[in-house]
C-alpha positions in Angstrom: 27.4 -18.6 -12.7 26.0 -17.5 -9.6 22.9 -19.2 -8.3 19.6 -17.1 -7.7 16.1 -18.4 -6.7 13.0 -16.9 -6.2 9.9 -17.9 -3.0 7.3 -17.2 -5.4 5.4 -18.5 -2.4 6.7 -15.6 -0.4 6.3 -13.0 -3.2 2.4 -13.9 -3.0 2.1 -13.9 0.7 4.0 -10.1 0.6 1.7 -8.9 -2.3 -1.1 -10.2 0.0 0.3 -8.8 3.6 0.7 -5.3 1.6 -3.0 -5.6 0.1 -4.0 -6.1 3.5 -1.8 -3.6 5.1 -3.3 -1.1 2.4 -7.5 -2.2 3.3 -6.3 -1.9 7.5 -4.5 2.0 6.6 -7.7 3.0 4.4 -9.9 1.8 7.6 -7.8 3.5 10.0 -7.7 7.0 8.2 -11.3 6.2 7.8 -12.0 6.2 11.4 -9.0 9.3 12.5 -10.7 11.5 10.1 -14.0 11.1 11.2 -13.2 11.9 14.7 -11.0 15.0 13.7 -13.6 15.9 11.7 -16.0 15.8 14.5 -13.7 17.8 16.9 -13.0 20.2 14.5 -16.4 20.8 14.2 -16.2 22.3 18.0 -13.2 24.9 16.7 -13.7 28.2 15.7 -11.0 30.8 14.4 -7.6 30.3 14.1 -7.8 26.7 15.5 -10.1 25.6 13.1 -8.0 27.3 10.2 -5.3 25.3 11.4 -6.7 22.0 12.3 -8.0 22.0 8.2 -4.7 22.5 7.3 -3.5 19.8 9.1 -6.0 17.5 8.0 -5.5 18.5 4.5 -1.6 17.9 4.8 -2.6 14.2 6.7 -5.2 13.6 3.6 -2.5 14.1 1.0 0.3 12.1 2.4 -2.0 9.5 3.1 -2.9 9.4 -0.5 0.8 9.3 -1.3 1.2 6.3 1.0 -1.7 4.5 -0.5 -0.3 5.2 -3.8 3.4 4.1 -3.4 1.7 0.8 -1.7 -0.3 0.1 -4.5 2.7 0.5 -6.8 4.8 -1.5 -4.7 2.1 -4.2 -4.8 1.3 -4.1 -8.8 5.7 -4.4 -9.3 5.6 -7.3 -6.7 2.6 -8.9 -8.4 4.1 -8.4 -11.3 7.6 -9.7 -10.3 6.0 -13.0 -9.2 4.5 -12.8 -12.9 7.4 -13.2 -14.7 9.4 -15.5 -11.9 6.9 -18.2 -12.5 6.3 -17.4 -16.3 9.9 -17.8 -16.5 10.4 -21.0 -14.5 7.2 -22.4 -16.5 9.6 -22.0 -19.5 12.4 -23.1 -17.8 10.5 -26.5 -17.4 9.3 -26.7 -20.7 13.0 -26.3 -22.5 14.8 -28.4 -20.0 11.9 -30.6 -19.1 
């Protein structure tokens, strides 16, 4: 049988460095849009046609991000779940 172990102190620490990673990307996107938002305000025409494009393109793939990291975070929280649910058990049968 092949052995296999799990740092459930590592899984937390990762679920924690990718909730953090998530609050520092919201702040940052926070701060780029409001200063493309207030250059764009200066653009008129074409440029400003494109520059909302842009930003709407920027906008959605940032959601997707923010998305596939909460995800990721939920499947590792929930990974770290059943590691120590299952070890728990483990302890109780085998004592």
């Amino acid at each position: 049988m092949a052995a296999f172990s799990v740092d459930l102190e590592a899984l937390l620490a990762g679920v924690d460095q990718m909730s953090a990673f998530h609050s520092t990307l919201e702040q940052t996107l926070a701060s780029v849009r409001a200063s493309v938002t207030a250059l764009g305000m200066t653009w008129h025409g074409d440029a400003a046609s494109a520059q909302e494009s842009a930003q709407q393109q920027w906008d959605d793939s940032a959601q997707q991000l923010g998305e596939a990291l909460a995800q990721l975070r939920d499947l590792a929280e929930q990974a770290h779940s059943n590691y120590s649910n299952a070890a728990s058990t483990n302890t109780r049968m085998w004592g």
